[in-house]
C-alpha atoms as a printed R data frame, in Angstrom:
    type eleno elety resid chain resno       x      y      z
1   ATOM     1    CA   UNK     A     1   0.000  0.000  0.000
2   ATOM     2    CA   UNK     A     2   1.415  3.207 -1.008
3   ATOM     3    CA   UNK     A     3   1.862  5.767  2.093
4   ATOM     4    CA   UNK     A     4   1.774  9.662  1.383
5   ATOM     5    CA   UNK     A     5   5.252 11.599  1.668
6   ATOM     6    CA   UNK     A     6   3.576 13.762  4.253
7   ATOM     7    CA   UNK     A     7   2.978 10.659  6.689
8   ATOM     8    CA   UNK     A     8   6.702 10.156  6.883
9   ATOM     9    CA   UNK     A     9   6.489 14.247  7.182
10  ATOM    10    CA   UNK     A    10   4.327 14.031 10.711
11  ATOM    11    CA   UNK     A    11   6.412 11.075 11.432
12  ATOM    12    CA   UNK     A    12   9.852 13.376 11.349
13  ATOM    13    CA   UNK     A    13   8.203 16.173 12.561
14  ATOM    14    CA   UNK     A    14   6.680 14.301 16.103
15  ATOM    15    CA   UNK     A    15  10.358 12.262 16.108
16  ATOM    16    CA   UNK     A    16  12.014 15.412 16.586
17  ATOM    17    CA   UNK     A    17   9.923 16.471 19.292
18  ATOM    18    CA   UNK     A    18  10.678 12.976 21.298
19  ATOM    19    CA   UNK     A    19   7.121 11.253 20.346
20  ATOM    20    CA   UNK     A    20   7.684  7.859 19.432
21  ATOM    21    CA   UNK     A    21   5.677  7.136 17.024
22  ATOM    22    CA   UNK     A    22   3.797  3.782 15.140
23  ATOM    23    CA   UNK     A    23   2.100  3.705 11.671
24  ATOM    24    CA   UNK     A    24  -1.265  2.190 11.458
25  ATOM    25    CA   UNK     A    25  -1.891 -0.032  8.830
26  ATOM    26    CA   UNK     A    26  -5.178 -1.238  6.922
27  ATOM    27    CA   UNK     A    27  -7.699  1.552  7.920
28  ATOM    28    CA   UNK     A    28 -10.024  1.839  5.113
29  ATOM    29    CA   UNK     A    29 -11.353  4.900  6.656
30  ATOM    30    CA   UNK     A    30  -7.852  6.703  7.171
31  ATOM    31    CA   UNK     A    31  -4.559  5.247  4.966
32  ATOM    32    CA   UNK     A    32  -2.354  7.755  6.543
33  ATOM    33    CA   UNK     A    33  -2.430  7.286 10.352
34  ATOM    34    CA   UNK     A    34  -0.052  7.249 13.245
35  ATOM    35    CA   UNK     A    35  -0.127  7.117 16.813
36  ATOM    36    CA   UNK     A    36   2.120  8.605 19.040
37  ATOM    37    CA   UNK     A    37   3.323  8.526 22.260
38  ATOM    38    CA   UNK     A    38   5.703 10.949 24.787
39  ATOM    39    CA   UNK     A    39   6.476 10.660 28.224
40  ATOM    40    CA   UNK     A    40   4.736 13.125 30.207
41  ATOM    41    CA   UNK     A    41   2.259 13.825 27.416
42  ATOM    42    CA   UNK     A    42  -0.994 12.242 26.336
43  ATOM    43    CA   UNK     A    43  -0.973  9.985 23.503
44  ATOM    44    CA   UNK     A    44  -2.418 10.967 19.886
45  ATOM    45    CA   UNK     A    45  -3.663  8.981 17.019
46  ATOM    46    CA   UNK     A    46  -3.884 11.075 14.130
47  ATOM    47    CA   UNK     A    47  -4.936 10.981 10.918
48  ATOM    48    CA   UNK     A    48  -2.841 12.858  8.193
49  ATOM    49    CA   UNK     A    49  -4.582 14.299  5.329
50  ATOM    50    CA   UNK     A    50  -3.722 16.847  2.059
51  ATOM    51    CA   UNK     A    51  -5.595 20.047  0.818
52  ATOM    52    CA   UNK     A    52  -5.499 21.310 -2.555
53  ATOM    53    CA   UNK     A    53  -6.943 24.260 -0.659
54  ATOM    54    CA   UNK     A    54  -6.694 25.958  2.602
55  ATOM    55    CA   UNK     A    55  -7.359 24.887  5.754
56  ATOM    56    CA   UNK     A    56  -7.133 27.892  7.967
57  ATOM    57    CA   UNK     A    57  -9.689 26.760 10.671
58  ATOM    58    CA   UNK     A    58 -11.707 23.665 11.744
59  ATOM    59    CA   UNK     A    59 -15.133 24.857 10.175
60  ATOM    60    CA   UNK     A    60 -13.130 24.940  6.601
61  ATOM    61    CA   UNK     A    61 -11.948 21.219  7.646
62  ATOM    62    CA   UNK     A    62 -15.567 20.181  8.046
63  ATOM    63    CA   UNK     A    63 -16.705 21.671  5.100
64  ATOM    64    CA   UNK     A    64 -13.678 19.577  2.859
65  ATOM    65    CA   UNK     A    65 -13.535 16.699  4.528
66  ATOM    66    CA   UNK     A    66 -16.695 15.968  6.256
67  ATOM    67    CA   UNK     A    67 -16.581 12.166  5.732
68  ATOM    68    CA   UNK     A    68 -12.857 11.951  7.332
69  ATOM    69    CA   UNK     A    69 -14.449 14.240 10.769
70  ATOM    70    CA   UNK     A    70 -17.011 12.143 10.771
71  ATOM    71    CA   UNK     A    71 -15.552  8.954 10.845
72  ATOM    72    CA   UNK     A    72 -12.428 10.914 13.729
73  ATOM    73    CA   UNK     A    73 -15.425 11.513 15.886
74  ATOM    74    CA   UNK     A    74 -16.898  8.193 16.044
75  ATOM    75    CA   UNK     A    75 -13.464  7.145 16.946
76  ATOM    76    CA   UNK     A    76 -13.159  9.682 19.870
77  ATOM    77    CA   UNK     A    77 -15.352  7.176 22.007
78  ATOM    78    CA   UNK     A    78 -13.366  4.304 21.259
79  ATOM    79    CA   UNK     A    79  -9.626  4.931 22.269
80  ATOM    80    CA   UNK     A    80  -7.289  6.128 25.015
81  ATOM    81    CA   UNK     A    81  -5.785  8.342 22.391
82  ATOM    82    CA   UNK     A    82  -6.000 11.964 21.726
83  ATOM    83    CA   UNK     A    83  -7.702 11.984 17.929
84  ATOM    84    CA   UNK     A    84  -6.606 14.484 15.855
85  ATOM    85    CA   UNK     A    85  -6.507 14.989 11.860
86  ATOM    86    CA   UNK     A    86  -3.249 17.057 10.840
87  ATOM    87    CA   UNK     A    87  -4.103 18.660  7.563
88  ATOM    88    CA   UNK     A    88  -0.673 20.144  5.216
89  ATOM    89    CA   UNK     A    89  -1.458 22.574  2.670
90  ATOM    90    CA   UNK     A    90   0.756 24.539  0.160
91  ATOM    91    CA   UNK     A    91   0.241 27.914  1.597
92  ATOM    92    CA   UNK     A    92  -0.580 27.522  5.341
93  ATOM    93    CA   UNK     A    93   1.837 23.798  5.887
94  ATOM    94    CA   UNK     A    94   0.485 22.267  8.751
95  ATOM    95    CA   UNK     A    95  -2.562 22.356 10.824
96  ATOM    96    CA   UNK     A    96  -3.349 20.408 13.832
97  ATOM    97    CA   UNK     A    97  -7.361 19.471 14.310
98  ATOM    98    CA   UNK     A    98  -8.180 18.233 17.914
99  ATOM    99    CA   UNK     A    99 -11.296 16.036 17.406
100 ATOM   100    CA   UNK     A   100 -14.225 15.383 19.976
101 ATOM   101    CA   UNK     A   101 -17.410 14.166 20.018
102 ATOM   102    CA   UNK     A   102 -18.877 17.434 19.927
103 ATOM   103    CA   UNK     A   103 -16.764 18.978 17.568
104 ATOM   104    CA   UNK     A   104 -13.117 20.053 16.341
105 ATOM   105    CA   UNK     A   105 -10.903 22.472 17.287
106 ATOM   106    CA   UNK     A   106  -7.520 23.879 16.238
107 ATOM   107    CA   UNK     A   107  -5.033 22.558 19.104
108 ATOM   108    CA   UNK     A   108  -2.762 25.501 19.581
109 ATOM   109    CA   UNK     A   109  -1.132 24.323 22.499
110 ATOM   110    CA   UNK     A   110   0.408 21.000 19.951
111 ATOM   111    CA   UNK     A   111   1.189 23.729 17.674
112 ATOM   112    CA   UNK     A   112   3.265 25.639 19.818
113 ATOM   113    CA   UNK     A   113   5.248 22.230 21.580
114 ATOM   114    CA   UNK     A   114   5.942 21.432 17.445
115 ATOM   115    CA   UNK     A   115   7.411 25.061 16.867
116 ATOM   116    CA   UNK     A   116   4.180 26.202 14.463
């Protein structure tokens, strides 16, 4: 199965920040995934995604990918980990999506540990 550049992208990027980090493999719903895991720090599964277009906040994600928050959400109940989609576009690079049950958010405080 053919993985996206940009999963080996958030795998550098969280490697450098001491996550250690684990592909997931044959998810139908999300091809590109990873978990991750830090001492100290709560443990994040996240799904990696590209946009043509922007993605400058988390109603814009909704409205491109509506199928992919969807499917995050119902995973929220599920797992220990933190669920998050991580959207890179040309212009903006990368955003960081926290996902809940009730909704998505940009997580700014992820941002800022990563140096974004």
């Amino acid at each position: 199965m053919h993985r996206s550049p940009l999963l080996y992208e958030a795998i550098r990027l969280l490697n450098e920040h001491q996550y250690a980090t684990f592909r997931l493999l044959d998810n139908p719903d999300f091809s590109d995934a990873i978990t991750a895991t830090k001492k100290g720090a709560v443990s994040l599964m996240i799904a990696v995604i590209y946009s043509q277009k922007q993605v400058p906040d988390a109603h814009t994600l909704l409205e491109l990918f509506p199928e992919k928050v969807d499917k995050a959400r119902a995973l929220v109940t599920i797992t220990p980990y933190r669920t998050m989609i991580w959207v890179n576009s040309p212009v903006a690079g990368w955003r960081f999506y926290r996902v809940d049950t009730g909704g998505i958010a940009y997580d700014w405080d992820l941002a800022k540990e990563l140096g974004r």
